[in-house]
C-alpha positions as CSV (number, residue, x, y, z in Angstrom):
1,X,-20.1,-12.4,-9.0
2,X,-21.0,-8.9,-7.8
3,X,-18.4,-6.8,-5.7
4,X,-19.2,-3.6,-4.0
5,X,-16.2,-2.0,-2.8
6,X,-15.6,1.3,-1.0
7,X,-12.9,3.5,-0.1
8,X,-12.6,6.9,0.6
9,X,-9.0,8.9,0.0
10,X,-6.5,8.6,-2.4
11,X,-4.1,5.9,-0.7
12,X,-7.6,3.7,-0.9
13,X,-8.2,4.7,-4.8
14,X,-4.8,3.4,-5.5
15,X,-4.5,-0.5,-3.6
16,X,-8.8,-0.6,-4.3
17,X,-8.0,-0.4,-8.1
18,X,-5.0,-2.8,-7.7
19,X,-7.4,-4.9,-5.9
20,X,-9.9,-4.8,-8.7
21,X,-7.8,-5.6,-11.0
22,X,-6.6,-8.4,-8.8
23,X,-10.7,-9.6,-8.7
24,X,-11.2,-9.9,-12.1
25,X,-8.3,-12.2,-12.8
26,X,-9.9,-14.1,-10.1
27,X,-13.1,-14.0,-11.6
28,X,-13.6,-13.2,-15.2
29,X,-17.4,-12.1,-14.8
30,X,-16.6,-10.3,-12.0
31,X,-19.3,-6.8,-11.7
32,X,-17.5,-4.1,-9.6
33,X,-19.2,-0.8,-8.3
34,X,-17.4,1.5,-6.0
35,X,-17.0,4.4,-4.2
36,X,-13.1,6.1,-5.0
37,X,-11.6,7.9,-7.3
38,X,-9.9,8.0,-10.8
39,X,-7.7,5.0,-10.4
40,X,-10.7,2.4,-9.3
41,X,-12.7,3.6,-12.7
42,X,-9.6,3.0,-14.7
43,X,-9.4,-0.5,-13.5
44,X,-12.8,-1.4,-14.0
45,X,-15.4,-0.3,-11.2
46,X,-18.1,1.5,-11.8
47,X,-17.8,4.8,-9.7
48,X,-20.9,5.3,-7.4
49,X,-19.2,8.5,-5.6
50,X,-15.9,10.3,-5.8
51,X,-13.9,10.2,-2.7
52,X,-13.5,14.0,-3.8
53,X,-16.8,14.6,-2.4
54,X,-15.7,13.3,1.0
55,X,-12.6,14.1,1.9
56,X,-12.7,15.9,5.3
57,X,-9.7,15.7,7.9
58,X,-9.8,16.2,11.5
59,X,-12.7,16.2,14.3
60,X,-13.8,19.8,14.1
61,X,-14.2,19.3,10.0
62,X,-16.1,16.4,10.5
63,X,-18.2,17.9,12.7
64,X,-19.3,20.7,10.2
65,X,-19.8,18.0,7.4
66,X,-22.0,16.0,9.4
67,X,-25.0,16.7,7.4
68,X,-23.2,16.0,4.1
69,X,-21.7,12.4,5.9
70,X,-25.2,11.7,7.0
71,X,-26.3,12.1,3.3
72,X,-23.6,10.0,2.0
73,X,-23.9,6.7,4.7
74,X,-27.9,6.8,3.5
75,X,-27.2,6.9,-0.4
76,X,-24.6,4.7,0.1
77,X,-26.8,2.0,1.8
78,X,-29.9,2.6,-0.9
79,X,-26.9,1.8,-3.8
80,X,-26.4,-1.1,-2.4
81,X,-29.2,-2.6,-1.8
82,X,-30.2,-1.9,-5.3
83,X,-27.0,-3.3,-6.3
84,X,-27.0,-6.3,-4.0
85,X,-23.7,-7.6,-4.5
86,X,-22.7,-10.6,-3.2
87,X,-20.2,-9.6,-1.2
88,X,-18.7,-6.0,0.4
89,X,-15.2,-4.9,0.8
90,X,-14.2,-2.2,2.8
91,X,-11.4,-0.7,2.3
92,X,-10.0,1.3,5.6
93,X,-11.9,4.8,6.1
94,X,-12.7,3.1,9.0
95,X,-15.3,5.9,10.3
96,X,-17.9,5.7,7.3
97,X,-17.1,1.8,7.1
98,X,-18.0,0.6,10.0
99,X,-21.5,2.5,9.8
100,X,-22.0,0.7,6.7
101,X,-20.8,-2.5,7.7
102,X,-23.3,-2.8,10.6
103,X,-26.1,-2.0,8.2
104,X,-24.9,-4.4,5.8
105,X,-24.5,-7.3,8.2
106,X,-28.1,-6.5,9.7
107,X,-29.3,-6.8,5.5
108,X,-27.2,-10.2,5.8
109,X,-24.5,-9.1,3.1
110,X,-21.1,-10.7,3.2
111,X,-18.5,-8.3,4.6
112,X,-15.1,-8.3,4.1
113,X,-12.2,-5.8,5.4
114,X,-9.1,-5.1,3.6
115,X,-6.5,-2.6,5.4
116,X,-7.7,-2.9,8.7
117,X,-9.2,0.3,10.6
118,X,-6.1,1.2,13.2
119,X,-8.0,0.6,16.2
120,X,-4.5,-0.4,17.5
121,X,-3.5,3.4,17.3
122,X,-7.1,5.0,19.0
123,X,-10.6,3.6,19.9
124,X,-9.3,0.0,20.3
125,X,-12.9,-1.0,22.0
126,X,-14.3,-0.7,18.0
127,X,-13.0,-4.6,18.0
128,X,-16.4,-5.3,19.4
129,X,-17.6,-3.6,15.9
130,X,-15.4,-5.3,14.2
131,X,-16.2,-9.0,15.3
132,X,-19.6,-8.7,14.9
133,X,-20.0,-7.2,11.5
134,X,-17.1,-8.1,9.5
135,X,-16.6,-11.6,8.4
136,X,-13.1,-11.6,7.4
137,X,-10.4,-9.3,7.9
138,X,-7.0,-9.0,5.7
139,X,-4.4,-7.0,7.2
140,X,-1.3,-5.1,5.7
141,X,1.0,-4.8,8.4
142,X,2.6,-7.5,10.1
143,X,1.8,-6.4,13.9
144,X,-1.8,-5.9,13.1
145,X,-2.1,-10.0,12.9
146,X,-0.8,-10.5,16.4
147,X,-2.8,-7.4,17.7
148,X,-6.4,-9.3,16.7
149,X,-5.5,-12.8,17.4
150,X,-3.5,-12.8,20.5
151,X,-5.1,-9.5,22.1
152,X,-9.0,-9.8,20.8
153,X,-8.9,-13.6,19.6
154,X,-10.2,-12.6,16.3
155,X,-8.5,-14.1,13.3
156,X,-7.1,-12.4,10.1
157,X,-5.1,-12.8,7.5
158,X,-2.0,-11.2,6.5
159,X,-1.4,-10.6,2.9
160,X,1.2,-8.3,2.8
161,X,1.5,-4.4,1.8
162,X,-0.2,-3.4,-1.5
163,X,2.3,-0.4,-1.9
164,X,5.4,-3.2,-2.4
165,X,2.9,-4.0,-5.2
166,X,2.1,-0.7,-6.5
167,X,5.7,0.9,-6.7
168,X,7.1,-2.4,-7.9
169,X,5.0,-1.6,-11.0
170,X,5.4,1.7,-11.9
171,X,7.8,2.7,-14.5
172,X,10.7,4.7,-13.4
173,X,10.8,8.1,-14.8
174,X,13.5,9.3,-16.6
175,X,15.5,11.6,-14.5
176,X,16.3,14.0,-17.4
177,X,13.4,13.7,-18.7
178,X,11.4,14.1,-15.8
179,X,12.9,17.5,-14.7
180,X,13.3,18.8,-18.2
181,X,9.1,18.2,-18.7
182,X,8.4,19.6,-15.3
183,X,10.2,22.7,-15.9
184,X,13.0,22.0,-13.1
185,X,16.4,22.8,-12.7
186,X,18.7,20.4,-14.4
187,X,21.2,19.9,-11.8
188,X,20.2,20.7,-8.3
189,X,19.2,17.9,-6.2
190,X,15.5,17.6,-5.4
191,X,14.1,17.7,-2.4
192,X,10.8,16.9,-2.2
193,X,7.7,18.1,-0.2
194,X,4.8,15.4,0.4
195,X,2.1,17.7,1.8
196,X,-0.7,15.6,1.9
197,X,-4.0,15.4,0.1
198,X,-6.7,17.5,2.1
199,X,-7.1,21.2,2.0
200,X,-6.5,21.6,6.1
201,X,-3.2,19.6,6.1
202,X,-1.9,20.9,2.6
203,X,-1.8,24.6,4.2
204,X,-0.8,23.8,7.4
205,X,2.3,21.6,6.3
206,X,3.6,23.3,2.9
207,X,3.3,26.8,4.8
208,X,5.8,25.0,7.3
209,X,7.7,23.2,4.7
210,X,8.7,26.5,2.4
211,X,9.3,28.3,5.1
212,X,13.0,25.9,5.1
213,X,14.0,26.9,1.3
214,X,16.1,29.7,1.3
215,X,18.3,27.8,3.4
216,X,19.0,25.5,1.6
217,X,19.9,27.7,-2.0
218,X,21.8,24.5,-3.1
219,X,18.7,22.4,-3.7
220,X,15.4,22.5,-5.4
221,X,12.3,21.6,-3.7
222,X,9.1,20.6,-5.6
223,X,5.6,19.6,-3.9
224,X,3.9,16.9,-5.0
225,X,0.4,18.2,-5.9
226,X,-2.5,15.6,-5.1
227,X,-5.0,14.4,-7.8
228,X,-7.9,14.9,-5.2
229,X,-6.8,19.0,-5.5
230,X,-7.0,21.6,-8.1
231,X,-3.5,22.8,-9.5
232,X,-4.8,26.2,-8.8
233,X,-5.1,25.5,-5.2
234,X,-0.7,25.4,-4.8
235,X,-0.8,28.8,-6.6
236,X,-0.1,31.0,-3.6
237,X,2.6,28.5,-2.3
238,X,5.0,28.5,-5.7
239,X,6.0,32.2,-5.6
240,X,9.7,31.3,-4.7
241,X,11.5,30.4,-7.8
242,X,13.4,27.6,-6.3
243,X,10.1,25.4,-5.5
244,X,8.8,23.8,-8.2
245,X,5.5,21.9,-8.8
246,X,4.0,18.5,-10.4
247,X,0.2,17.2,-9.5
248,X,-0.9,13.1,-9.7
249,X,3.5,12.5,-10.0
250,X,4.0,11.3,-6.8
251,X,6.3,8.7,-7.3
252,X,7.9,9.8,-10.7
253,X,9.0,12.5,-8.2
254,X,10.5,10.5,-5.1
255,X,12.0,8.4,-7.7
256,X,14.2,11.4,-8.8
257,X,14.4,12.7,-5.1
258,X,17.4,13.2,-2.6
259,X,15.3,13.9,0.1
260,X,11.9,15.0,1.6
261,X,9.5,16.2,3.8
262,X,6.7,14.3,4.3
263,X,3.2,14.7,5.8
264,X,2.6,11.6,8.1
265,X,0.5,9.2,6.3
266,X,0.9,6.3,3.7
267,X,3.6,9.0,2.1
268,X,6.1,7.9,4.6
269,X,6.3,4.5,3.7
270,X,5.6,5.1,0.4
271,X,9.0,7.6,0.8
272,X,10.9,5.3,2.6
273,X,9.4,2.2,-0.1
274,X,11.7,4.4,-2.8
275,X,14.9,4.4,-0.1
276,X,14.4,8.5,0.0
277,X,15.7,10.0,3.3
278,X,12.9,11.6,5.0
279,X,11.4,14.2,7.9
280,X,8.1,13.8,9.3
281,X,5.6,16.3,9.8
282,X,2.1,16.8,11.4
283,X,0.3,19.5,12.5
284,X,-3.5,19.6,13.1
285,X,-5.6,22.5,14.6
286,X,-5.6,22.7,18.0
287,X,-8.7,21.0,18.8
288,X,-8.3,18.5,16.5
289,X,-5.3,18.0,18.1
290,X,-5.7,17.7,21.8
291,X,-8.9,15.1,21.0
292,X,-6.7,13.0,18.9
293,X,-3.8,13.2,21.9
294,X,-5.9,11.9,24.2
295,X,-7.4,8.9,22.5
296,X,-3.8,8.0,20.0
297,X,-1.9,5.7,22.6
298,X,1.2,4.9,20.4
299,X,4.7,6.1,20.6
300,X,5.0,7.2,17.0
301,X,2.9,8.4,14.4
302,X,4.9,6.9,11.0
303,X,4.1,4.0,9.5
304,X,7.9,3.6,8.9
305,X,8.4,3.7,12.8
306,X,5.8,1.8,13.9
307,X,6.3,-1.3,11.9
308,X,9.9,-0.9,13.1
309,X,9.4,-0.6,16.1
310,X,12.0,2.3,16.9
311,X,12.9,5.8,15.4
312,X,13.8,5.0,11.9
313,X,12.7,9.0,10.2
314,X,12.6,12.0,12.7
315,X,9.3,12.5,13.6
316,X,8.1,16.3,14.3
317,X,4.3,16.8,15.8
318,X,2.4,20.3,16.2
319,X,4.8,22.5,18.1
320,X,7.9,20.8,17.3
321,X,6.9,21.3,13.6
322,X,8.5,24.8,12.6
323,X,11.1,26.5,10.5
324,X,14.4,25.8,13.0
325,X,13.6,22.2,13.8
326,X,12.6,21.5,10.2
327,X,15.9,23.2,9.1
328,X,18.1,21.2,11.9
329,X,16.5,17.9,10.9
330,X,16.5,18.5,7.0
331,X,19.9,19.3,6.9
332,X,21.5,15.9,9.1
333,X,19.4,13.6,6.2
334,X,21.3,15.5,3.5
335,X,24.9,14.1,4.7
336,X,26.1,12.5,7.4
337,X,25.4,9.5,9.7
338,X,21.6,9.8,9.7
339,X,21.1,9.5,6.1
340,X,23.0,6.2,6.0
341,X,20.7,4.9,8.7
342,X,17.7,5.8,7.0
343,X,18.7,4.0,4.0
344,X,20.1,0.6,6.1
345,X,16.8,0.6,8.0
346,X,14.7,1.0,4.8
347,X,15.4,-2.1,3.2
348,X,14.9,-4.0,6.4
349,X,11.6,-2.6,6.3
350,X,11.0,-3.8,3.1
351,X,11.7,-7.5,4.1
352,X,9.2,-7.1,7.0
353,X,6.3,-6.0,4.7
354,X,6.3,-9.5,3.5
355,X,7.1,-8.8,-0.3
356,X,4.8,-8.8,-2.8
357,X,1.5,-10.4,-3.6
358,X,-0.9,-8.5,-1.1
359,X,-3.7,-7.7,-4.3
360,X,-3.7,-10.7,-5.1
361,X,-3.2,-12.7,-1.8
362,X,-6.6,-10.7,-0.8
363,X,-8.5,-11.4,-4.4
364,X,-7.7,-14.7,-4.1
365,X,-9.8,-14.6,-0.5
366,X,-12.5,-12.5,-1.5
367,X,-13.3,-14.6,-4.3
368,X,-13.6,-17.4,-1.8
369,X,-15.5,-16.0,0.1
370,X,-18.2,-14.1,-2.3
């Protein structure tokens, strides 16, 4: 069968090529084209676009890409139709998705949805969307099941999250090793900076993030480049010789880690996945901001918080985000009764995930439904 799958960031390239590789267990004649990244090409699909190309953050940036958006939702539509696939999977980039997905249904292709769009966090009336253009729905985080049947009385499935998945099957790095080929320093402990993946939020949070370092003389820190940036890009920001660098190592890195500061996102679970005591950080620009307070209704912004449902990681938003917070917060996860809380709350995190299984558990589906 024929599978057209899109997402559109790196946290999508990664479970959309576990997913793929999922599909054609499933289905040995499986024909995958997608939009994503490295990672979806290297298991198998065959790349229409780069997420590269589309990787804008934030209401203002959006705005002054909307010509280049409008470009992509029309090519994308024209490559499918050539394509005709027998079924759709979105993967959550829920803004560019649910414009296709309307299309699609109206062309009467199947549609299926895998990491729901967070209408639970802003926009919640999109469940009108939802219902009528997406024929099944497989959801990642437990709550998210009883928030569309019980609240909006559409069903969904709940397969687990992909990332238990994912880290269960990478290959631990060496620590040794790992520091001695990334040019760090043998025996200081590592604390690690998760800025992100866009342009916007890299800046903002690593300019935040270094300015903690040279209180801290007794660690080393190292950012975790993204694979959707150049390396020449984190040039400016690695002038200080305690901060070291490594792009695409992202979990070879927390693996080795004592600590970290982390851009809110799929990092944090990802972080807290690997039992790494953590701070939160967001900052957006100001109007970005103040649109996205108004419509966000929830009383945290980290996965790891959310599906807990209390203050597991210290969260610190816009103005709480700079050098004397971060400092104060850093240093009570480095010793002390906050770092053992982290790491008892962490593995009763994990057990709520569900395990693993969720790339397959959603294959299994799709192919069904195809």
């Amino acid at each position: 069968m024929k599978y057209y799958i899109i997402a559109g960031e790196a946290s999508g390239d990664l479970h959309g090529s576990n997913l793929i590789k999922a599909l054609k267990r499933k289905d040995d004649k499986a024909k995958i084209r997608c939009w994503g990244g490295d990672l979806m090409q290297a298991a198998g699909g065959v790349l229409a676009k780069h997420y590269k190309e589309m990787a804008f953050m934030g209401f203002l940036e959006v705005l002054l890409n909307l010509r280049k958006i409008t470009k992509a939702i029309a090519y994308c539509k024209t490559d499918i139709a050539e394509f005709d696939p027998d079924i759709i999977v979105f993967i959550d980039y829920s803004g560019f998705n649910l414009r296709i997905a309307k299309w699609a249904k109206r062309q009467g292709f199947k549609t299926n949805y895998y990491i729901s769009p967070q209408i639970w966090a802003s926009r919640e009336g999109r469940i009108k969307d939802i219902k009528r253009d997406i024929d099944a729905m497989y959801v990642i985080l437990p709550f998210e099941k009883e928030f569309y049947e019980k609240k909006h009385g559409f069903p969904v499935h709940f397969v687990g999250h992909p990332l238990i998945d994912a880290i269960g099957q990478h290959r631990v790095a060496d620590p040794k090793e790992f520091r001695a080929q990334n040019g760090l320093d043998p025996d200081k402990p590592i604390i690690a900076l998760l800025p992100g993946s866009r342009k916007q939020e890299v800046h903002k949070m690593l300019t935040v993030m270094l300015s903690v370092v040279d209180s801290f003389a007794g660690y080393q820190f190292v950012i975790a480049g993204a694979p959707s940036l150049d390396q020449d890009f984190y040039t400016p920001f690695l002038k200080n010789s305690n901060v070291g660098f490594v792009i695409n190592k992202t979990y070879d890195l927390l693996g080795v880690s004592y600590a970290a500061l982390v851009t809110s996102g799929t990092a944090t679970l990802e972080t807290a996945i690997f039992k790494v005591p953590q701070v939160v950080c967001y900052k957006a620009n100001w109007l970005s901001y103040h649109i996205a307070k108004r419509i966000i209704t929830l009383e945290y912004i980290s996965l790891v918080n959310l599906i807990m449902k209390k203050e597991v990681v210290k969260e610190l938003i816009q103005g709480d985000l700079n050098t004397e917070k971060l400092k104060l917060e850093l240093a009570k996860i480095l010793d002390g009764p906050a770092r053992t809380a982290q790491f008892e709350a962490y593995f009763e995190l994990e057990k709520v995930l569900g395990g693993k299984g969720a790339s397959e558990n959603a294959a299994a589906r799709i192919v069904e439904n195809a």
